[in-house]
C-alpha positions in Angstrom: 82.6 17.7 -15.5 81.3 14.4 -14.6 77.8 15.6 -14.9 78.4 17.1 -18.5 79.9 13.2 -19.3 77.0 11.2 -18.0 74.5 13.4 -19.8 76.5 13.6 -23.0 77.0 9.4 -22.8 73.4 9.3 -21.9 72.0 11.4 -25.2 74.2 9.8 -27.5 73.1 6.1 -26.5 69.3 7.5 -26.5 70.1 9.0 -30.3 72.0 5.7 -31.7 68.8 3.6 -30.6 66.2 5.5 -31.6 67.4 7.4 -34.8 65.2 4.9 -37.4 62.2 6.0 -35.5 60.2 9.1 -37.1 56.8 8.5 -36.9 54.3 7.2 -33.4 51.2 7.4 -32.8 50.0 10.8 -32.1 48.2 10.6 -28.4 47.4 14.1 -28.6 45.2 13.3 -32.4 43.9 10.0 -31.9 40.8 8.9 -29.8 38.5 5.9 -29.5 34.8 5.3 -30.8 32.9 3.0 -28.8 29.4 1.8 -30.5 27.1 0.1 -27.6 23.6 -0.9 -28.0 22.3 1.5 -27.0 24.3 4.9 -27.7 28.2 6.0 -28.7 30.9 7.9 -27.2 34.4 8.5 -27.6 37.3 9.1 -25.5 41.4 10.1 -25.9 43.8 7.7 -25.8 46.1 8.1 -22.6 48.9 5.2 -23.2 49.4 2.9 -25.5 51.8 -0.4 -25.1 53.0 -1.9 -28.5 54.0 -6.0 -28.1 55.7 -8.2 -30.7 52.0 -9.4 -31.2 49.5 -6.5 -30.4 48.9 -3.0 -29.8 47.3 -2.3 -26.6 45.3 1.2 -26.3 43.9 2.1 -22.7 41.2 4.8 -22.7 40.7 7.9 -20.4 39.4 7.0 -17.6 35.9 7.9 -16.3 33.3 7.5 -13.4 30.8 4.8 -14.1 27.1 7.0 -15.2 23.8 6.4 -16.7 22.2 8.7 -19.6 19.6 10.3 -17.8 19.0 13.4 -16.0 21.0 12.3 -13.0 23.7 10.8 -13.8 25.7 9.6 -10.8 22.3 8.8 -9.0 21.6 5.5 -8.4 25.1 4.2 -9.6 27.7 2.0 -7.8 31.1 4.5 -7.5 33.1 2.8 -9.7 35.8 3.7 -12.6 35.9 2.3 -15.9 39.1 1.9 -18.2 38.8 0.6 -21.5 41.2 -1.5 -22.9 41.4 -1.8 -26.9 43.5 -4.0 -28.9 43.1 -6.1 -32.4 41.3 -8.8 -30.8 38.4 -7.1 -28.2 37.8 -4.8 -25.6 38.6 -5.6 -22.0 37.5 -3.3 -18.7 39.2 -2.9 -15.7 36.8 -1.7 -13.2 38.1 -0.2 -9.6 35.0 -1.7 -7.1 34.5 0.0 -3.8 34.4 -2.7 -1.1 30.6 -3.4 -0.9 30.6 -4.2 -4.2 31.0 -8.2 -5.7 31.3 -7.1 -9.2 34.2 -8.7 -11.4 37.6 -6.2 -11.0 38.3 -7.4 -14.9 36.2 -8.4 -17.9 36.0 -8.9 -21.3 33.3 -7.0 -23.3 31.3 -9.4 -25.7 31.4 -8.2 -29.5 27.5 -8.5 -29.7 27.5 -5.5 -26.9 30.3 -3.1 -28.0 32.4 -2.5 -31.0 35.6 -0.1 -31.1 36.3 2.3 -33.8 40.1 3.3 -33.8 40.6 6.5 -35.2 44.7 6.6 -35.0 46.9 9.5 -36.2 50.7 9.2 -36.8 53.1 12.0 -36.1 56.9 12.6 -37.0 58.1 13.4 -34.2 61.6 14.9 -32.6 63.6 12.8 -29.7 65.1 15.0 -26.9 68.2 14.0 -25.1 67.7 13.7 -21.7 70.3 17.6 -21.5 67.2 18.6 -23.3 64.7 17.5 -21.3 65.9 18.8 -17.6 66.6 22.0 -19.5 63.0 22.1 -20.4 62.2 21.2 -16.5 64.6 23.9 -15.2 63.7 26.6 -17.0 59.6 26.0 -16.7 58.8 25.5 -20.1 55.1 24.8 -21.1 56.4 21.7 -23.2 54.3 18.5 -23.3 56.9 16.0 -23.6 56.3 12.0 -24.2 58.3 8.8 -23.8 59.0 5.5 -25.0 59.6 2.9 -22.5 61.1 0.0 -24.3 61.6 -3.5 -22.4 61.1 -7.1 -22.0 58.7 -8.9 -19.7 58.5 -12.8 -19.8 60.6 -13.1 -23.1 58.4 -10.6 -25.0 59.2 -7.1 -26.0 57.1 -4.1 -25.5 57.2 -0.4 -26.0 55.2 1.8 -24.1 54.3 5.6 -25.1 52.3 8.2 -23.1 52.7 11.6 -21.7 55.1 12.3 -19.1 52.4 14.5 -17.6 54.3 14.3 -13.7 58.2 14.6 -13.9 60.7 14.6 -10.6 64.1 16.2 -11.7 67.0 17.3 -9.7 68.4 20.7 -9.1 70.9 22.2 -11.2 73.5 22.1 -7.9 72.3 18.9 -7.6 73.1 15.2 -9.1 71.6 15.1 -12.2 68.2 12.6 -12.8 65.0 12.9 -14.4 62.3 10.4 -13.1 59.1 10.5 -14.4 55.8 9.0 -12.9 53.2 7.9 -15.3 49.6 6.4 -14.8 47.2 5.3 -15.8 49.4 2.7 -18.1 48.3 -0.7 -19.6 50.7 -3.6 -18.3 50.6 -7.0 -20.3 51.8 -10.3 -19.7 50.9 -11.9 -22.7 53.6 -15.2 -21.8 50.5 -15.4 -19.3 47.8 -14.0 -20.7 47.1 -11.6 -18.5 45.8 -8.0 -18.3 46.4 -4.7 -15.7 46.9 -1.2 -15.5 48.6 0.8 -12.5 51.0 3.6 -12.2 55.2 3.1 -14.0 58.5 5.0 -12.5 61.6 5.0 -14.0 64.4 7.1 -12.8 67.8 8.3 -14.9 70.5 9.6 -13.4 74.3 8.8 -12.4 72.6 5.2 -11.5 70.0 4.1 -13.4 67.1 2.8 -11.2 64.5 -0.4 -12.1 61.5 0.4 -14.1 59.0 -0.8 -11.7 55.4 -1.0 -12.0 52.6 -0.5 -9.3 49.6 -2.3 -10.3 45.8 -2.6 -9.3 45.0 -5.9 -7.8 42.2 -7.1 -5.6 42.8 -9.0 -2.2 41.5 -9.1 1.4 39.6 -5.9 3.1 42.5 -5.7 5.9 46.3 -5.7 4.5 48.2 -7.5 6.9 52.2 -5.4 7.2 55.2 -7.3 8.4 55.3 -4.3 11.4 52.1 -5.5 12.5 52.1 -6.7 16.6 51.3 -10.4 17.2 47.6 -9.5 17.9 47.0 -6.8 15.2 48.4 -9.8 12.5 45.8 -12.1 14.1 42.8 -9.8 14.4 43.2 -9.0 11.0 43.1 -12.6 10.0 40.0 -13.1 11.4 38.5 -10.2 10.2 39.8 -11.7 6.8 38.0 -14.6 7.1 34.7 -13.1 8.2 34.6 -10.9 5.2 36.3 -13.5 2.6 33.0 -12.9 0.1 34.5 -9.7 0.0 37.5 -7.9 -1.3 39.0 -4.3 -1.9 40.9 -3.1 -5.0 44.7 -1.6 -3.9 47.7 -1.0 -5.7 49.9 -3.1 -4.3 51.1 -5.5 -7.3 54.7 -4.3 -7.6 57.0 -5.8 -10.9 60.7 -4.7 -11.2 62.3 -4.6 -14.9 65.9 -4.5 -15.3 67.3 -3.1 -18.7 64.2 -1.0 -19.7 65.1 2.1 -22.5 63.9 5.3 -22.0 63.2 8.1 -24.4 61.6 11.2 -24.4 60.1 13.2 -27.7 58.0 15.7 -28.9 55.8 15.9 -31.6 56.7 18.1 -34.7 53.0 19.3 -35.9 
């Protein structure tokens, strides 16, 4: 009986909030065009984040090639996200250790240009009874959310596929957590641009949306469990290879209040 009352209060809060929403962007229809110098290309969109001021779209991501007949040979391993939004392009790169390229950077105009070929979609909110009912009955349903919340006095909404989703048993204590990446995360109080993995559990206690994110930092992570000597020899080594670094995600942010909601699309 308790269960049945916590999902019933849960889907009608969900429902109150989001019942003047019909239409998103369709991630499933839209995709990017990206006109370099030198030749084009185009990729799906795998999140987008929606600010009071912007609309953020990060791209699939992809292993860093050349056009040519070999096209991993004689290329630093690297990944490339794109970031699109109204005013530019930015790139988040993830650098193997040897490498002293920038982590982040801004793609001049003069070398790229993005083409944003956006689709809207009505769509069809699903309580969250809905949703584990999908889950525990194995139903090939791709379902989406909307993260709503507030970071540094500015709202956002984030949407993307829910394409890895925890739930509990039926015999269980209800939840649904799902566990999304790659996602865009924006501090625009700072100006500031990442991307990283987002959690966010519902259940009988609603957990902290918290966000993992990529950040570069010294070759050796020093732990807390670490002996006397381990701590010190890995400050050293620190120091030795300070011209260095190594890309880890290890940036952890905790939101309080953050909305969730899960949809489908209608067409």
């Amino acid at each position: 009986m308790k269960q049945f009352l916590l999902i019933f209060l849960l889907t009608f809060l969900q429902t109150k909030v989001c019942a003047n929403e019909n239409n998103i962007i369709d991630l499933e229809k839209s995709f990017i065009e990206i006109d370099s110098p030198s030749y084009k290309w185009r990729t799906n969109i795998q999140s987008v984040l929606i600010s009071e001021n912007n609309t953020y779209y990060l791209m699939k991501e992809i292993m860093a090639e050349t056009m040519s007949s070999q096209p991993f040979t004689n290329q630093n391993r690297h990944l490339n996200l794109m970031l699109v939004n109204e005013k530019g392009i930015d790139t988040f790169r993830s650098q193997p250790v040897g490498e002293f390229r920038r982590n982040t950077f801004k793609v001049k105009k003069k070398d790229s240009s993005a083409k944003k070929n956006i689709i809207f979609n009505k769509i069809k909110f699903l309580s969250f009874k809905e949703v584990h009912e999908i889950l525990l009955n194995s139903k090939n349903v791709k379902i989406y959310c909307s993260i709503k919340y507030e970071y540094n006095g500015i709202k956002y909404n984030l949407l993307t596929i829910c394409d890895y989703l925890n739930f509990s048993k039926k015999n269980n204590n209800f939840f649904i957590q799902p566990a999304l990446g790659y996602v865009p995360f924006i501090d625009e109080a700072n100006s500031t641009k990442n991307y990283g993995y987002v959690a966010f559990k519902i259940g009988e206690k609603n957990s902290k949306l918290e966000f993992i994110l990529n950040e570069i930092g010294p070759i050796f992570t020093i732990y807390k469990n670490d002996n006397f000597i381990k701590q010190n020899v890995k400050k050293i080594l620190n120091f030795l290879t300070s011209f260095k670094v190594k890309n880890s995600f290890s940036k952890l942010v905790s939101i309080d209040k953050a909305q969730l909601s899960f949809f489908i699309y209608k067409s």
